[in-house]
N, C-alpha and C positions, 0 to 999 in steps of 0.2 A: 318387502311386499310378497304374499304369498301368491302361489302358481294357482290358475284355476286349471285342475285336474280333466276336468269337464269339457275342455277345452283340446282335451288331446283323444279323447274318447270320439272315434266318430259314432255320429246319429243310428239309431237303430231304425232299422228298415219298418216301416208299419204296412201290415200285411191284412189290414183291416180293410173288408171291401165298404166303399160309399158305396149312396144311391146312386152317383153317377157312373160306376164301374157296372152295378147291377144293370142298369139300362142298357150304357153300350154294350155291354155282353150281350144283352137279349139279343141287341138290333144286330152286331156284327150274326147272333145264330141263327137271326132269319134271312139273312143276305148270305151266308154260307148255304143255307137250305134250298134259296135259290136257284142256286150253280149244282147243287146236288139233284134238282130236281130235274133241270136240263140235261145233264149228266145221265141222271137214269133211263131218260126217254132214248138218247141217243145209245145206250151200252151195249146193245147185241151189233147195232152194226159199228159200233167204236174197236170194240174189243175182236171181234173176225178176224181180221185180219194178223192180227197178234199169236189168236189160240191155234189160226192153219199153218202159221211158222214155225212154230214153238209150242204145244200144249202145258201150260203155267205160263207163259210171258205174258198174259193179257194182265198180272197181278202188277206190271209197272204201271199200270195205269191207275189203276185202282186208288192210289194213295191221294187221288183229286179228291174223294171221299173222308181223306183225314184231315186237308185243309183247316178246317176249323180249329184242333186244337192246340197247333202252334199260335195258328193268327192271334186266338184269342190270349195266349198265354204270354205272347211279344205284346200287346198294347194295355191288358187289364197288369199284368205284372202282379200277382197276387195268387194265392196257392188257391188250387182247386178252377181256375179261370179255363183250362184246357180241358177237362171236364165238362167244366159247363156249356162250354160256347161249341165245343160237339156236340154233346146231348141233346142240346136246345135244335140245335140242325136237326140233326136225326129227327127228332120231336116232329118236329117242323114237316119231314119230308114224308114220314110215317103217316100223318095228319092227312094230307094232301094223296098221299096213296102213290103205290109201288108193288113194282113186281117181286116183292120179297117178304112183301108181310109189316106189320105195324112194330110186331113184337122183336123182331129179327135185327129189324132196322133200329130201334132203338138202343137194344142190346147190342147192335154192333158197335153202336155210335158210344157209347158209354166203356166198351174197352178199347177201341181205338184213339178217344179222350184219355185214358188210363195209362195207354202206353206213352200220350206227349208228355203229360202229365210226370211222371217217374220219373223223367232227365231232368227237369226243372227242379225237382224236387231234390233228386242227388246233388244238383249245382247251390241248395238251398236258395234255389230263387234268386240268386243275385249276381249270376252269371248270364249274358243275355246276348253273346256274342254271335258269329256264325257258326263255329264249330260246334255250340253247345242245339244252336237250332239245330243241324245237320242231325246230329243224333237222336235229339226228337222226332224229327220226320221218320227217322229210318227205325225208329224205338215204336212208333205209331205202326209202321209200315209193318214189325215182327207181327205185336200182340195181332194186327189187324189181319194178317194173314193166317197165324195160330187159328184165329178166334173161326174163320174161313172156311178151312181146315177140318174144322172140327163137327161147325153143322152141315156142310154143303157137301164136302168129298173126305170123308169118314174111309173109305177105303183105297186113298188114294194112293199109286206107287210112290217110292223112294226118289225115283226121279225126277217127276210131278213134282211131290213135295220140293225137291231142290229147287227146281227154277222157279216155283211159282215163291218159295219164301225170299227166295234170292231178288227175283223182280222185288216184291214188296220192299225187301227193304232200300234197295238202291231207289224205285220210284217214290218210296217214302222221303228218302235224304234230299233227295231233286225238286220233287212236284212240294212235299209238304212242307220243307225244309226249304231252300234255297231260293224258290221260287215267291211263297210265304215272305222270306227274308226283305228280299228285295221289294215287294208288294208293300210292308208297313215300315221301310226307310222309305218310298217313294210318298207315299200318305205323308208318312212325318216330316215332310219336308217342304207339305204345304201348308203346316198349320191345324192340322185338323185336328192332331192329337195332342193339342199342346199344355192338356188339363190331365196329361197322363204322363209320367216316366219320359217314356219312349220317345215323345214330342219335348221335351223339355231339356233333352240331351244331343235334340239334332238328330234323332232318328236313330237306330238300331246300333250299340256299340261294338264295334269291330274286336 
């Protein structure tokens, strides 16, 4: 009797997004916008006490801002998902108005999605562990401060730059990463995501 070959080959990943990915992506990017929008109103007095201690540490905080493109990148499971489901926030919070501008805000939200985006990418999407989120966040947390950097304080010193990229990225691995982490095994593990990956394996794999 001959061997079926087929049968030793595992399954190739399909990296094709449904309608149903496209949807919860929107909705997870407007409930991320949400928390962005609350976030904004609160940032001058959130962030004080941070810039009087340290001027760059208020940048640990900052990575609440990148939330979106892990979350969406742990539950849609599909390239380009951490893109999207920033963007769509950003979008979102642009819409609704901010002390930064429409354009600003979008554009931020788009390489800050860019930077979660890359680690997923280098793991080709089929690594989805904690260490691999961690580096996300903290890969969100670079570009996101770069991106910072570049429109807001263009002359800023060496030292600045230090801590404030250094914030980022550690608040990146924590707030966007870890925290993220724990946020979509705790969902998966009620059920809700169970038309996705992520719920189908019992929540986020270690």
């Amino acid at each position: 009797m001959s061997v079926n070959k087929n049968s030793e080959v595992k399954p190739r990943l399909n990296f094709r997004w449904r309608v149903v990915d496209i949807v919860v992506a929107s909705v997870l990017g407007v409930a991320v916008a949400l928390i962005f929008i609350a976030f904004n109103l609160g940032w001058s007095g959130i962030k004080a006490p941070f810039e009087a201690l340290l001027p760059g540490l208020q940048g640990f905080l900052e990575p609440v801002w990148y939330i979106g493109g892990v979350l969406g990148a742990l539950i849609i499971r599909k390239p380009g998902a951490a893109i999207y489901v920033e963007t769509v926030a950003a979008m979102v919070s642009a819409l609704v108005g901010n002390q930064w501008g429409g354009f600003s805000t979008i554009e931020a939200g788009l390489v800050q999605g860019i930077g979660a985006e890359i680690i997923f990418l280098l793991f080709a999407y089929r690594v989805w562990n904690l260490p691999v989120t961690l580096l996300a966040g903290a890969s969100a947390g670079l570009f996101g401060a770069v991106n910072s950097l570049i429109l807001w304080s263009p002359g800023a010193s060496w030292n600045y730059i230090t801590i404030y990229v250094s914030a980022q990225v550690i608040g990146g691995a924590l707030i966007a990463g870890l925290l993220v982490w724990f946020a979509v095994k705790g969902l998966a593990a009620t059920g809700a995501l169970n038309r996705f990956a992520v719920g189908r394996s019992h929540g986020v794999r270690v």
